[in-house]
Every structure is written in structure tokens, then in C-alpha cells.
Phi, psi and omega in degrees: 000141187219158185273127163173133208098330161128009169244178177270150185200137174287136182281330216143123189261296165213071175107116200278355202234306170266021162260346185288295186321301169332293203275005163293331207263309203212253191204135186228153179242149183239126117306124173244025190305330174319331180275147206289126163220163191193164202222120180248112175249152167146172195293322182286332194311317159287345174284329192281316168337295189286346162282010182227020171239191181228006184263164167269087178294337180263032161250017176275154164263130181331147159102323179256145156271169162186143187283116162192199243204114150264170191225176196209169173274001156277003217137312197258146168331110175264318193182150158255127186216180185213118203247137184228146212238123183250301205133277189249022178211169234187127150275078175251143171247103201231158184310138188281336162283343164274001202281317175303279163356291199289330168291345175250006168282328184299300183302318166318322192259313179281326180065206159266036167285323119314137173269133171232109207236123177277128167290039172311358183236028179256101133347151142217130184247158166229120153233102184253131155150163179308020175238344201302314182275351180296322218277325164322307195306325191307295192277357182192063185321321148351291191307336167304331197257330186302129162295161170317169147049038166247161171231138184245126144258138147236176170279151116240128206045258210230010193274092182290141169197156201265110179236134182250135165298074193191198205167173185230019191206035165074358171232143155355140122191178177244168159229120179253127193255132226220157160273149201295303165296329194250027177347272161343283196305316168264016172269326163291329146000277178304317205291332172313314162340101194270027160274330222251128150210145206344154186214151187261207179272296241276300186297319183289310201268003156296313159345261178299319197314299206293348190264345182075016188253117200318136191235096199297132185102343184237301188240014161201159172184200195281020185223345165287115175283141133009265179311319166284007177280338186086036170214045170304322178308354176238027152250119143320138169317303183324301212275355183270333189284316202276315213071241154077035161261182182272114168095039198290326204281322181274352139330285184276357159300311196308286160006250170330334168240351173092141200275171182269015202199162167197129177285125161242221202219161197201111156257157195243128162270164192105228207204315211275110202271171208240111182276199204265156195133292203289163180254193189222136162194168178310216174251014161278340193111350199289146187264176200250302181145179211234150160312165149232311191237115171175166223193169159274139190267092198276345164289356195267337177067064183167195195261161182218134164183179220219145152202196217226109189245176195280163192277344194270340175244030181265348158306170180286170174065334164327128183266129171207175188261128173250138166293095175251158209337056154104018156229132209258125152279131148270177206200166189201108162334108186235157195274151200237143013267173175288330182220142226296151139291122186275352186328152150295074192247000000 
């Protein structure tokens, strides 16, 4: 057990390397219950929602999520969340070391244009891998048919719970949002299974790193755009054409000339992986930019890892050095994710 976030969280039930292999093979359960959720109603909620984010909410259809960005008004990342659209009502999954922060940014900005309710009697379970949906299907036959990024409620067993097709780790799965009592119950519930077992912090930050995927504080935060993150895909048409999110005009500037940075994927040869941190520079020395997020990759079977490099050296295949403890390994700029995303679609 380790501190994070301001919770006790498990690192690992027995080997960060074979619960990462498990959810690439067969089905691994996460508690994220640590992460902030909440719920905004009233007739109004995606127009009010959608002015402090950068996706287009009120083209969503009842029924779906979708992954997206507040801003601040230079720009930057405030929080990455997962917005789920009920029809007259809004559903947020927002980061747990961001949930305080985020809830009063939220309250600050909504007034009373809005009911804005923190969701404190809320559970959140992730059950990811290529077994997640059969072993689900047993138990909430529904569930089978849901597409990526849809919300179903439904039972399991005798349990109403809010469940989305969706994840944090490049494979097939769901996240399920449960009442707080009845937590326990479906996670021995799930565990029972025999495809599916427990998974830590360590195998969730394997994950996602191999999947390409932003670890809010390491590879994005209040000073990162949308675009040098690689995640221009979640401003919507609508919203590149309108703007009216906070830092819209430098956002879509950045758009149009191309931002001075970028994030990429970054492999190394040799075994000894480049943590967050590490700096980057050509094979002259000149420096480049720094790691953010990185580790050994046990499906890529080797070091892996994601920074931010001047824009002019971010192609794949670019050769740099990373300064691992005051000796530069070499390396090579690589295209993300390391490894393909399996969703259902």
C-alpha cells in the first residue's frame, strides 16, 4: 500500500508485471473509487458544462461519454475528465488529486445556473481486458452489446450500477459506477470470476504509459495545450470552428502554426528505462526536452517512455540521447501508442 492523492492505494497484489500481462490476456479489477465524481442537472447543463471544456457537449447523444480537457485561459490543462451525457443531466469523472480544485472551479463558473452535486456515496470500480466483456456478459447480459464510450444502468446481481464501456489502458473494458455500500460486494462479486484479478497502481501506470496515454501532473498540467499533448482530437469541429472554451484564441492559434513542442513516445535501446524527469538532447548534446512519463513496458518487452521534445525533432524515428544518471542512452523518438488500442467498436 502506498500514499496517493491524499489515499492509502494499493501498488500491487502480487507483481506489477504479471497483473500488466493479465489485463493485456485475460481481465484485471482496479478501484479508482479515489476518483472525483459528480453530477450537474438542470435544462441547461451541457451549454453551461461545455464553456469551461473543449469538446462539444451538447452534440452528444443521451447514453455516450466523451474524454476532454478544461482550460484555463492561457491554454492549459486544468484537469482531463470523462464527461458522460444522461440527457437533462451530466455525469463528471474527474482526477483525484484534481477533485477539490476542480469542484470549485466548477462551482465558481456554474453559480446557480445549475444543481452541481459531488457524488460521495459513489464507488468506482475498472474492469479492463480482452475477457472484460464475457466475464461482465455473465453477469449483466446487457453489456455485451454496448459499444466504446456508451452508458448502460444496469444489475449485477441484485447491485443497480452505472456502467460505461470504456478505460484507461488501451484494452476492451468497462468502468463501473456502484453506491458506496455496495462496493465490496461487487468487486468480490467480479473477483470471483476466474478470468479476472485484482490489479495495483503500478500495472494501471503501465498501462496507460503503453497505450500513449496522459498521466495528469507528468504529461499534461496548467502550463500544457491541448495540441502540444497530441490531443487536438478532442476539440470537436463545431468547437474549432465557434471556440468559446477558456484559452480558445491560443489553443486554436497553436492549431493553425503548430505549437513550438510536442509530446511523443520515446524508445530506448537496452533494458534500463528513463523515468520522469530524465532530460533528452540530440546525439551532439544539444538539449531537446525532458521525459515525463516512463518505465518498462512488459508487452513492448523493453524501456518505454513519453516527453515533450522541440517540434522540429518529433518525428518517429528521430535519434536522441536520454541522460540517465549522467550517461546518455541511446534512443529513438517512436509513434504512439506503443501498443494498438483494442476497444469495441
Amino acid at each position: 500500500m502506498v500514499p496517493f492523492a491524499g489515499y492509502e492505494m494499493p501498488l500491487q497484489y502480487r507483481g506489477i508485471i504479471a497483473e500488466h500481462l493479465h489485463a493485456r490476456s485475460q481481465a484485471v479489477l482496479f478501484d479508482v473509487s479515489h476518483m472525483g465524481q459528480a453530477i450537474l442537472r438542470g435544462d441547461g447543463a451541457s451549454e453551461v458544462l461545455e464553456s469551461l471544456v473543449v469538446a462539444d457537449l451538447q452534440g452528444m447523444a443521451a447514453g455516450t461519454e466523451r474524454y476532454t480537457l478544461m482550460t484555463n485561459e492561457r491554454g492549459g490543462i486544468i484537469d482531463d475528465l470523462m464527461v458522460i451525457q444522461g440527457g437533462y443531466y451530466m455525469v463528471l469523472v474527474v482526477n483525484a488529486a484534481r477533485k477539490d480544485l476542480d469542484f470549485a472551479h466548477l462551482r465558481e463558473h456554474i453559480g446557480d445556473r445549475c444543481q452541481f452535486d459531488i457524488r460521495e456515496d459513489r464507488a468506482l470500480l475498472a474492469l479492463q481486458g480482452p475477457a472484460a466483456a464475457n466475464v461482465l456478459a455473465r453477469l449483466a447480459p446487457p453489456c455485451r452489446h454496448m459499444m466504446f464510450m456508451t452508458i448502460e444502468n444496469l444489475k449485477i446481481g441484485d447491485i443497480r450500477c452505472g456502467i460505461s464501456r470504456s478505460g484507461y489502458t488501451g484494452e476492451d473494458g468497462f468502468e463501473i459506477t456502484v453506491p458506496t455500500e455496495d462496493a465490496e460486494q461487487l468487486a468480490r462479486m467480479l473477483l470471483q470470476e476466474p478470468e479476472v484479478k485484482p490489479a495495483g497502481l503500478g500495472a494501471r501506470d503501465s498501462l496507460r504509459l503503453e497505450a500513449g496515454l496522459c498521466l495528469f501532473g507528468n504529461d499534461i498540467d496548467e502550463t500544457t495545450t491541448p495540441i502540444e499533448a497530441g490531443l487536438t482530437w478532442t476539440i470537436n469541429k463545431r468547437r474549432r470552428e465557434e471556440g468559446g472554451f477558456p484559452g480558445a484564441e491560443i489553443i486554436l492559434r497553436q492549431m493553425a502554426e503548430g505549437p513550438t513542442r510536442k509530446r511523443v513516445g520515446l524508445q530506448l535501446d537496452g533494458k534500463v528505462p528513463a523515468r520522469a524527469g530524465t532530460r533528452i538532447t540530440d546525439r551532439w548534446g544539444k538539449e531537446l526536452g525532458v521525459v515525463t512519463s516512463g518505465g518498462y513496458g512488459p508487452t513492448v518487452g523493453g524501456p518505454v517512455a513519453m516527453g515533450y521534445v522541440d517540434a522540429e525533432h518529433a518525428a518517429p524515428k528521430t535519434l536522441v540521447n536520454l541522460i540517465v544518471r549522467g550517461k546518455p542512452l541511446a534512443g529513438r523518438v517512436a509513434k504512439l501508442p506503443f501498443v494498438d488500442h483494442r476497444y469495441a467498436k
